[in-house]
C-alpha positions as CSV (number, residue, x, y, z in Angstrom):
1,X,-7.4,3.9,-8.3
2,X,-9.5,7.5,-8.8
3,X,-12.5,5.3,-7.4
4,X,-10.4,4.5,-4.4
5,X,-8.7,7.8,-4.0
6,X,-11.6,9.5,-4.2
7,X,-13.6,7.2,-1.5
8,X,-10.4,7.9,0.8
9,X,-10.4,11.8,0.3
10,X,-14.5,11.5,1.2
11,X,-13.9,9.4,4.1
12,X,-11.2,12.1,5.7
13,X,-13.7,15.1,5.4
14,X,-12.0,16.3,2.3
15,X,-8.4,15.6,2.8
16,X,-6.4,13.1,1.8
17,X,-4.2,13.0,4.8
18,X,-1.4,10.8,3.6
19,X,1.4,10.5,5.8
20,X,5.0,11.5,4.1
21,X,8.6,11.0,5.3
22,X,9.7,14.3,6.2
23,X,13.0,15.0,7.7
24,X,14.5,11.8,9.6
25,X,13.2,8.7,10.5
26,X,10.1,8.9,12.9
27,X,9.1,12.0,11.7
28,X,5.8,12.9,9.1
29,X,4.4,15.5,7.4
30,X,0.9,15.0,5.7
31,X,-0.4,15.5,2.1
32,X,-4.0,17.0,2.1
33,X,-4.6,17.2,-1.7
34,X,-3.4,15.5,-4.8
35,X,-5.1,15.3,-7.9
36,X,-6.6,12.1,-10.1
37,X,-3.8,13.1,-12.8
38,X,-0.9,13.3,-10.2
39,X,-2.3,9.8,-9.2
40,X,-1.8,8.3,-12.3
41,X,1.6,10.1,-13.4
42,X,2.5,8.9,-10.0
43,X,1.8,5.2,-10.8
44,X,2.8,5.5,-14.6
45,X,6.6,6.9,-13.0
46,X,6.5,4.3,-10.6
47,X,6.1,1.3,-13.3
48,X,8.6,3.2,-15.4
49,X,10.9,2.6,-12.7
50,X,10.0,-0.9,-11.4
51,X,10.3,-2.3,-15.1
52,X,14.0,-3.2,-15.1
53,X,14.1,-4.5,-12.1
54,X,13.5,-8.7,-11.5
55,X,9.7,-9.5,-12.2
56,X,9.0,-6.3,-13.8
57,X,9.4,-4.9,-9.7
58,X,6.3,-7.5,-8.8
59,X,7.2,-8.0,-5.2
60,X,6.5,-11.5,-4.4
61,X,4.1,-12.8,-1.9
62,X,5.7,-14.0,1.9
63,X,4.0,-16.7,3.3
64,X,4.3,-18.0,7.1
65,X,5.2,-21.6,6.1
66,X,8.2,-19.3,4.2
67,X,9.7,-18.8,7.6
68,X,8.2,-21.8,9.3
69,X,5.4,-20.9,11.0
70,X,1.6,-22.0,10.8
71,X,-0.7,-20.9,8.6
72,X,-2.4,-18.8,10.5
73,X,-5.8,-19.6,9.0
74,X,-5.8,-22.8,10.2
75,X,-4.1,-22.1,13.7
76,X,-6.6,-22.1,16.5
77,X,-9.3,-23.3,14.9
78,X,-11.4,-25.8,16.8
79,X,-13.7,-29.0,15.7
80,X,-17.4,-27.9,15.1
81,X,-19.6,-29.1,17.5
């Protein structure tokens, strides 16, 4: 996650630039900085708070063929030649 974070602050010219809910719906504000140990109290709170909930707060995975559409990497596709 610091890897990542830091790779993301790099990319934006020294900003993080993360878009946050601000007000009402449709409007953002924008973090610029956050540090490695926000990060990771920010994901420690966040499994604090998932763990009661089903599957430990794993979401679970949709798939098209869930709603009954095609897979979609197999849609289109045409014969080689």
């Amino acid at each position: 996650m610091t890897a990542s974070h830091r790779k993301i602050v790099e990319k934006r010219g020294g900003n993080l630039v993360a878009p946050l809910p601000k007000g009402r719906i449709g409007q953002c504000g924008y973090l610029h900085t956050l540090s490695a140990e926000d990060v990771h109290l920010a994901i420690a709170d966040d499994a604090a708070l998932c763990a009661d909930y089903p599957r430990g707060g794993l979401g679970i995975d949709a798939y098209c063929r869930d709603v009954g559409l095609e897979d979609p990497s197999t849609v289109g596709q045409t014969a080689p030649a």
